[in-house]
C-alpha positions in Angstrom: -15.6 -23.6 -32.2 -14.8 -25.2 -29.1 -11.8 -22.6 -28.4 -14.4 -19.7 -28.5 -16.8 -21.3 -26.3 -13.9 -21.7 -23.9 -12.3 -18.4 -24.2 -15.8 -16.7 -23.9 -16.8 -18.0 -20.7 -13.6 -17.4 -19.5 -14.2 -14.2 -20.5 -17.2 -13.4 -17.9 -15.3 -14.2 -15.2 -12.2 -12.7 -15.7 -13.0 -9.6 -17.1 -14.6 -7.9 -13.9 -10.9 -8.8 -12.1 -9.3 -7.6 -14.9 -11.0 -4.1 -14.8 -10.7 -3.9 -11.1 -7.0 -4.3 -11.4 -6.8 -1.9 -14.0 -8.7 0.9 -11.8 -5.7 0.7 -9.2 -3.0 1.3 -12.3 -5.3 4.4 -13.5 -3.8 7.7 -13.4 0.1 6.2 -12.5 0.7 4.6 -16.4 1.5 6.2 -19.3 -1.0 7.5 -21.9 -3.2 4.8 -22.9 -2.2 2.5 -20.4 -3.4 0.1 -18.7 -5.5 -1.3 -21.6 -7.6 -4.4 -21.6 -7.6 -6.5 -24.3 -10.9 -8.0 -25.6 -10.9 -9.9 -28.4 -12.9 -13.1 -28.3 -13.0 -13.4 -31.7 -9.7 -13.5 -32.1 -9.5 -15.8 -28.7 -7.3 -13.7 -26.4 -8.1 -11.1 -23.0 -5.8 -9.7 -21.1 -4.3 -6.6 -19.7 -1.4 -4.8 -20.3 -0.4 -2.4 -17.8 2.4 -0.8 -19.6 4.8 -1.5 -22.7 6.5 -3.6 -21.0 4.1 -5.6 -18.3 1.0 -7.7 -20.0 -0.7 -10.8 -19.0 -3.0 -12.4 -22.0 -5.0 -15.6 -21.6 -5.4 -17.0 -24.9 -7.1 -20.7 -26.6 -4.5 -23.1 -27.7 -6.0 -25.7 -29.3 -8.8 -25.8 -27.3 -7.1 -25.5 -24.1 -6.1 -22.1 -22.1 -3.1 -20.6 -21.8 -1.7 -17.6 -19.9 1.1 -15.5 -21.3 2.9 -12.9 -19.0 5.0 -10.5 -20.6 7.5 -8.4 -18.4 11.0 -7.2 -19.4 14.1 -7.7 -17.2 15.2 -4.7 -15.1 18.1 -2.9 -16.5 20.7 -2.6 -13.7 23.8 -1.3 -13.2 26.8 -2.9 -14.5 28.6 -2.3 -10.5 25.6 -4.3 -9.3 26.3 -7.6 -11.2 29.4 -8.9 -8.7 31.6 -10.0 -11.7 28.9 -11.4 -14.2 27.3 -10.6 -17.4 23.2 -9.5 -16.9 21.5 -9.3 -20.1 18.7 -6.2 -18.7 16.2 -5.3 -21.0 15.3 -7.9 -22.8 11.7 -8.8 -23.1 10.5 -12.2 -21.6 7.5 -14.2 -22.0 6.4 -16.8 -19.7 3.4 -19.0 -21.5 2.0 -21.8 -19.0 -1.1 -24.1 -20.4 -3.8 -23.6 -18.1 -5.9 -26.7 -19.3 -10.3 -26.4 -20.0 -11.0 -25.4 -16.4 -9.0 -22.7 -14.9 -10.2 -21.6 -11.1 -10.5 -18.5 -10.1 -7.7 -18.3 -7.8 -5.7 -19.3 -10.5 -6.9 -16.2 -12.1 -6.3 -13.7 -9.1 -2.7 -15.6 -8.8 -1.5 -14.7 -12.3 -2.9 -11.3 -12.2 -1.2 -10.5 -8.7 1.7 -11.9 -10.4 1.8 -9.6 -13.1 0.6 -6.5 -10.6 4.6 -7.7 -8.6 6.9 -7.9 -11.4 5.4 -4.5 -12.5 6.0 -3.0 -8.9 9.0 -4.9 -7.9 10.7 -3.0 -10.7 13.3 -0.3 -10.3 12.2 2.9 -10.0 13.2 5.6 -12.6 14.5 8.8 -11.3 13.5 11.7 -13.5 16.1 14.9 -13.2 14.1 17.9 -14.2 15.3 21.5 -13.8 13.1 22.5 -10.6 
């Protein structure tokens, strides 16, 4: 149970920094969102802000690793200067953290998550105002 031991004291220093992050989405997300995962048991945290934008640090064979899912921006076909762009399509960047992970490394990989969620493009709504 070496994974759980790692993944739980993980767990007490990433949590707060998870929940403070989560505080500054509140209220902008859709229903239910953002949503911390906490699952020791089953040896992954994380948070996913919406759908589409999670980060989730999970045991791998005794090590960490730190998953960031994010989907690519749809954009508009004029905007791709004579080339094919595949927008839309969900990507997962894993990375093995190792049995010590720092916690700028932590801060880093949440602040990354927090810019490909606001670096996105924005979605205009047309309503009938």
């Amino acid at each position: 149970m070496v994974a759980e031991q790692t993944v739980s004291d993980l767990r007490e220093r990433v949590l707060p920094l998870l929940r403070v992050q989560a505080s500054s989405y509140h209220g902008r997300m859709p229903v239910g969102y953002p949503n911390i995962v906490d699952d020791v048991d089953e040896g992954v945290i994380g948070l996913q802000l919406d759908p589409d934008h999670a980060l989730y640090f999970r045991d791998d064979a005794g090590e960490i690793s730190a998953e960031i899912y994010r989907r690519y921006p749809r954009t508009d076909n004029r905007s791709s200067a004579g080339w094919q762009k595949y927008g839309g399509q969900p990507y997962v960047d894993r990375r093995s953290l190792g049995r010590v992970v720092s916690d700028q490394a932590l801060r880093n990989l949440i602040a990354e998550l927090s810019s490909y969620y606001n670096s996105q493009p924005g979605l205009l709504y047309i309503t009938d105002d």
